[in-house]
C-alpha positions in Angstrom: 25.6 -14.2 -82.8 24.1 -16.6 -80.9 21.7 -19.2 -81.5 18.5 -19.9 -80.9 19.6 -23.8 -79.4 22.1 -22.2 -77.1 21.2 -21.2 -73.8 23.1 -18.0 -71.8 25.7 -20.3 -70.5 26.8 -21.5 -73.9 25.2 -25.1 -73.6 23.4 -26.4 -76.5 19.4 -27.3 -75.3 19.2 -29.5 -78.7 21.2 -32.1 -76.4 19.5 -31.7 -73.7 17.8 -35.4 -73.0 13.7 -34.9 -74.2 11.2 -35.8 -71.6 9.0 -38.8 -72.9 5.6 -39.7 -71.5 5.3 -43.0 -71.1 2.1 -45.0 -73.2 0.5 -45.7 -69.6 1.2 -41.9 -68.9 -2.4 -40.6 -69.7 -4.0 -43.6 -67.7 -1.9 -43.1 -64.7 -2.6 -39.1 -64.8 -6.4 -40.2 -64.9 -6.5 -42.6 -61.9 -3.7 -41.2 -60.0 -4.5 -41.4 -56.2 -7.8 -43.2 -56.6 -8.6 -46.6 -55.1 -9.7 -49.9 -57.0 -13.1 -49.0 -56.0 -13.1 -45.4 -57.6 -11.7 -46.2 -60.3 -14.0 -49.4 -61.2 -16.8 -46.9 -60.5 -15.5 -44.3 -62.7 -15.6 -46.7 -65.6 -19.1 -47.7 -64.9 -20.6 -44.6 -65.1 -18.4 -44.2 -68.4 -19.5 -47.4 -69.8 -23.2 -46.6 -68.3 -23.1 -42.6 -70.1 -21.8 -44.4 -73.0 -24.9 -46.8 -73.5 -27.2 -43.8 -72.9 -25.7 -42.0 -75.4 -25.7 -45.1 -78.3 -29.5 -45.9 -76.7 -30.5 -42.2 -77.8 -29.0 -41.7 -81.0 -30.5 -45.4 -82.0 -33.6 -44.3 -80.6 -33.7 -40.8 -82.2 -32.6 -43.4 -85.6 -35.6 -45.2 -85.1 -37.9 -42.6 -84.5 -36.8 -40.4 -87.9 -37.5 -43.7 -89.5 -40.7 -44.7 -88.4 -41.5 -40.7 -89.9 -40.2 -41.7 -93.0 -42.2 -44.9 -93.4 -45.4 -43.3 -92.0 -45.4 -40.3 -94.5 -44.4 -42.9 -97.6 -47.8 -44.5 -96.4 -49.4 -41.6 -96.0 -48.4 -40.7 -99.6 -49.6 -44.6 -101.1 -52.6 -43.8 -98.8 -53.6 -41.0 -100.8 -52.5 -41.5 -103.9 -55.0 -45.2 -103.8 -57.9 -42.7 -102.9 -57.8 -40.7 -106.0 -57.3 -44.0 -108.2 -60.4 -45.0 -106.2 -62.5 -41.9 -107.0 -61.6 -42.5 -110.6 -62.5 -45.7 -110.7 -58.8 -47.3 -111.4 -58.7 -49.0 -107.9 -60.7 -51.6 -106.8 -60.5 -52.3 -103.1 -59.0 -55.2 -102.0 -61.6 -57.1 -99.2 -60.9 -55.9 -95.6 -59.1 -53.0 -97.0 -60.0 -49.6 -95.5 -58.7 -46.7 -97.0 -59.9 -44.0 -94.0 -57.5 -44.3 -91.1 
C-alpha cells in the first residue's frame, strides 16, 4: 500500500524542505529587471490613477449630495407655497418663492 507522501522511489515528500517566498518576494517579482527610473515612474502613474479614482468617487459623493439637498428644497419650496395659498405663511421680506 503505498502512501500518498511517498514518491516511486520510496522517499517521503512530507520531508522534503518547503519552498518559502520571501516578504520582498512579490516586490521583487514586480520590479524585476526595471531601472530606478521605471520603477519611480510606475509608482507615479499608480499614485496618479489612485488620486483619479478617490477624485471621482468624492466627486460622484458630492454630486448625489448636492441632489439630495436640492430636492429637500425643492420639497420645503413647495410645501411654503401651499401654506402661502392658505394663508398660514407670511413671506418673509426679500423672500421669493418662484425660482
Amino acid at each position: 500500500m503505498q502512501s500518498n507522501n511517498i514518491d516511486e522511489f520510496g522517499r517521503d515528500l512530507s520531508l522534503r524542505p518547503k519552498q518559502y517566498k520571501s516578504i520582498f518576494g512579490d516586490i521583487l517579482d514586480r520590479f524585476k529587471g526595471m531601472s530606478w527610473a521605471e520603477m519611480s515612474y510606475m509608482e507615479e502613474e499608480e499614485e496618479e490613477e489612485r488620486k483619479r479614482k478617490e477624485d471621482e468617487v468624492k466627486r460622484k459623493e458630492d454630486e448625489k449630495k448636492k441632489l439630495v439637498e436640492r430636492e429637500q428644497f425643492r420639497k420645503e419650496l413647495a410645501a411654503r407655497k401651499k401654506l402661502v395659498q392658505q394663508g398660514l405663511y407670511e413671506l418673509e421680506e426679500g423672500e421669493v418663492l418662484d425660482l
